[in-house]
C-alpha positions as CSV (number, residue, x, y, z in Angstrom):
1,X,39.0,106.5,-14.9
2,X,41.9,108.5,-14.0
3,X,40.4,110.6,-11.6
4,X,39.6,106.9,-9.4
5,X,43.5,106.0,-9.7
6,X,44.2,109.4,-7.9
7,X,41.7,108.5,-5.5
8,X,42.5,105.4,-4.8
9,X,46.4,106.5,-5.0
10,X,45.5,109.6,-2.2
11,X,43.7,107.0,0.1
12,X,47.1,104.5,0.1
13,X,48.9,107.5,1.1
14,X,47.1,108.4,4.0
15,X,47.1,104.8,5.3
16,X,51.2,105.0,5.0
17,X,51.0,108.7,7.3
18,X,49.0,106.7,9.5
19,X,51.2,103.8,9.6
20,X,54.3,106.0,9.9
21,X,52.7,107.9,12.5
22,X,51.9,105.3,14.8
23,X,55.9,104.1,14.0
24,X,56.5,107.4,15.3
25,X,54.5,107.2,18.5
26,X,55.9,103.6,19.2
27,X,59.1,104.7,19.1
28,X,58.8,107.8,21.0
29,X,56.6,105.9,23.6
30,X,59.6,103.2,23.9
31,X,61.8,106.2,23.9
32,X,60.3,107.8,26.7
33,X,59.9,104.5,28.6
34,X,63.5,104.4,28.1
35,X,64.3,107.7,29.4
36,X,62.0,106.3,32.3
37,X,63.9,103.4,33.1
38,X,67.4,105.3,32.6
39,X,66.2,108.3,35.0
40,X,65.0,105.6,37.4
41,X,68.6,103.9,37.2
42,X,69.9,107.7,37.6
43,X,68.5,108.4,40.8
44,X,69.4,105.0,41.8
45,X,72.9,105.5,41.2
46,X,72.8,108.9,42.5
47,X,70.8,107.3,45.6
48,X,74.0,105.0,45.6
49,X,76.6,107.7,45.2
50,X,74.7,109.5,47.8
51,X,75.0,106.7,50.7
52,X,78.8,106.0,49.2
53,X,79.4,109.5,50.4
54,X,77.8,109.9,53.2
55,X,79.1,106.6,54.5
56,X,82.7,107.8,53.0
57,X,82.1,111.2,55.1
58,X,81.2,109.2,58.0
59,X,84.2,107.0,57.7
60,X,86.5,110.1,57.0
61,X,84.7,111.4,60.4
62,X,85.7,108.3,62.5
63,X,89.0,108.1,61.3
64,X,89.7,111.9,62.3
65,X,88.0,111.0,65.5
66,X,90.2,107.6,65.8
67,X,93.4,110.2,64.7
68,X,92.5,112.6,67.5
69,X,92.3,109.6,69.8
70,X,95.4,108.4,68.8
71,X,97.2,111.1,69.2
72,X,95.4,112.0,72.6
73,X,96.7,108.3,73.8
74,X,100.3,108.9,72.5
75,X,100.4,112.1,74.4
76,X,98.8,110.2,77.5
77,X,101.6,107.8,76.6
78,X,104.4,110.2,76.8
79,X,103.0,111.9,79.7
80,X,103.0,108.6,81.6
81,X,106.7,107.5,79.9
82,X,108.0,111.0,81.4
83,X,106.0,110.7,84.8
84,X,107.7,106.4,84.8
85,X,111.2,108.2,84.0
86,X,111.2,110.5,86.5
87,X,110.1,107.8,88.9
88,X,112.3,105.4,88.1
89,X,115.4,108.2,88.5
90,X,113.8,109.7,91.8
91,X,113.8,105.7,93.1
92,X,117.4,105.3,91.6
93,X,119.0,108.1,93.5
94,X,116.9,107.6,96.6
95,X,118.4,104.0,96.4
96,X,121.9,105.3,95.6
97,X,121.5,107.4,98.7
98,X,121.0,104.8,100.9
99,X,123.1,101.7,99.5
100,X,125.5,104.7,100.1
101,X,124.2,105.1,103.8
102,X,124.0,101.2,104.8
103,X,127.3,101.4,103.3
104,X,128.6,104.4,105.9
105,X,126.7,102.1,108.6
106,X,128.2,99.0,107.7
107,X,131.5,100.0,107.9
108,X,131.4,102.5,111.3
109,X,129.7,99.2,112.9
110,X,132.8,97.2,111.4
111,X,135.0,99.8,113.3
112,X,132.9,99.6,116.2
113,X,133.3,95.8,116.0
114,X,137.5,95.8,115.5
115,X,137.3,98.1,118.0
116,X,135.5,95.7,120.6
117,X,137.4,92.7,119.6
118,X,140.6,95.1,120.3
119,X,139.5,96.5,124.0
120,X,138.5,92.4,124.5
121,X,142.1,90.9,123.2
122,X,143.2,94.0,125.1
123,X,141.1,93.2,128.5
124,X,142.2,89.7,128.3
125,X,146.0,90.6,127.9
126,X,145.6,92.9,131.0
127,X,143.9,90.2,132.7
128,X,146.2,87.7,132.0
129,X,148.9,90.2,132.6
130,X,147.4,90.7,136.3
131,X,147.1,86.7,136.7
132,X,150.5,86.6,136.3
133,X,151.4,89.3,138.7
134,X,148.6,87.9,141.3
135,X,150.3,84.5,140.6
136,X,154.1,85.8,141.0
137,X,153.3,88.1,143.7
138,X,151.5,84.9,145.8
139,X,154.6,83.0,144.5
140,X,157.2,85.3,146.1
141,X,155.1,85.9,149.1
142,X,154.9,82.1,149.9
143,X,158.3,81.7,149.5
144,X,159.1,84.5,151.6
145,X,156.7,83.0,153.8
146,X,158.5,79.9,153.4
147,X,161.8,81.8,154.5
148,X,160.5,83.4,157.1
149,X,159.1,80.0,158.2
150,X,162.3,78.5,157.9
151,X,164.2,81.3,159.5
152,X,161.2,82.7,162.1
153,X,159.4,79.9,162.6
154,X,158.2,80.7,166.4
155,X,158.3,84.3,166.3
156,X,157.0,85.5,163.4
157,X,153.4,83.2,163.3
158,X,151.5,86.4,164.0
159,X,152.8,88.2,161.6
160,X,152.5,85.2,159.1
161,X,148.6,85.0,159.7
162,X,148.4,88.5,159.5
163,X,150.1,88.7,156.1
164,X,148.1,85.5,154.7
165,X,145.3,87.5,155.6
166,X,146.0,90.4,153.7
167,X,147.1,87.8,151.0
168,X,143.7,86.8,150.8
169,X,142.1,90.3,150.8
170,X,144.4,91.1,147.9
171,X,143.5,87.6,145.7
172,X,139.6,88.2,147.2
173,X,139.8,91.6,145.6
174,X,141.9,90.4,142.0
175,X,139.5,87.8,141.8
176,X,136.5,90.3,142.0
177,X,138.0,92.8,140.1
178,X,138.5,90.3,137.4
179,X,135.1,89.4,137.4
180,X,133.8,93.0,136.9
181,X,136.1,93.5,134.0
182,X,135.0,89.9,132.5
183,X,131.3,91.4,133.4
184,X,131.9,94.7,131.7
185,X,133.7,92.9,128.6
186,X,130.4,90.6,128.1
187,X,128.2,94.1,128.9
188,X,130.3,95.4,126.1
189,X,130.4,92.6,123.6
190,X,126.4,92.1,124.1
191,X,125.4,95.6,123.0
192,X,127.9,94.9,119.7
193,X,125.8,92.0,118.6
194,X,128.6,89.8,119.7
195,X,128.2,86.0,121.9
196,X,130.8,86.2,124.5
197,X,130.8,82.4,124.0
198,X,131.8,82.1,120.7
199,X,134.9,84.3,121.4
């Protein structure tokens, strides 16, 4: 009888082995479809991590390229502030220059102007001056004529016409020189820009 109690007792124990064994390969089957599952979640990270850092590289790439720009455009800018500068001073003095010229211009022509209106006020005071000599001269003449009338009345009346004639010649040639200078006043008046009639 004992002998069948160890038998049965040794086949019980082999059923446990067996039982623990395929424990055992359960869990290293789950085990290794775990390490499946964490190495496929690996190399999907690390598929992840590789785009983040190659996009990160690219993105560190466009922003030195978008730095280099920059700075190319803020030298381009500075170029073109110093090329505006010196264009706006070249323009500035050029402009200086010639308010400074118009200026010089403006002033000889206001010369040139006082001096007209001088040799015109000066013209016209010789004219007048000459009217008035013309006038007193014919006025003293025709009252020597007058006189001589008066006092020579038969014998002088071919002297008379003779000296009314040369009376005449003399006004003839006042008047004509009066009308030259008021020719040559207008002449000069014209070429300053300046209406003879509103004078």
């Amino acid at each position: 009888m004992p002998p069948k109690k160890k038998k049965g007792k040794g086949k019980k124990g082999k059923k446990g082995k067996k039982k623990d064994v395929a424990k055992e390969e359960d869990k290293f089957k789950k085990t290794v479809r775990e390490i499946e599952i964490l190495k496929e979640h690996l190399a999907h990270r690390n598929e992840i991590a590789r785009r983040s850092q190659a996009q990160a590289s690219d993105w560190k790439n466009r922003l030195h390229e978008m730095e280099e720009n920059l700075e190319e455009q803020k030298l381009e800018q500075k170029d073109v502030s110093a090329e505006l500068t010196r264009q706006y001073k070249t323009m500035h003095t050029d402009m200086d220059i010639r308010m400074r010229e118009l200026n010089t211009e403006v002033e000889h022509l206001r010369q040139q102007v006082a001096n007209a209106r001088q040799e015109l006020e000066t013209t016209k005071r010789e004219k007048e001056e000459m009217e008035q000599e013309k006038n007193e001269t014919i006025r003293i003449l025709e009252k020597r004529i007058d006189e001589m009338e008066i006092s020579y009345e038969g014998v002088l009346t071919a002297s008379l016409d003779s000296l009314i004639g040369k009376i005449d010649e003399a006004k003839d040639k006042w008047d004509q020189e009066g009308i030259k200078i008021q020719e040559q006043t207008k002449i000069t008046l014209l070429e300053f820009g300046l209406n003879p009639l509103d004078i």
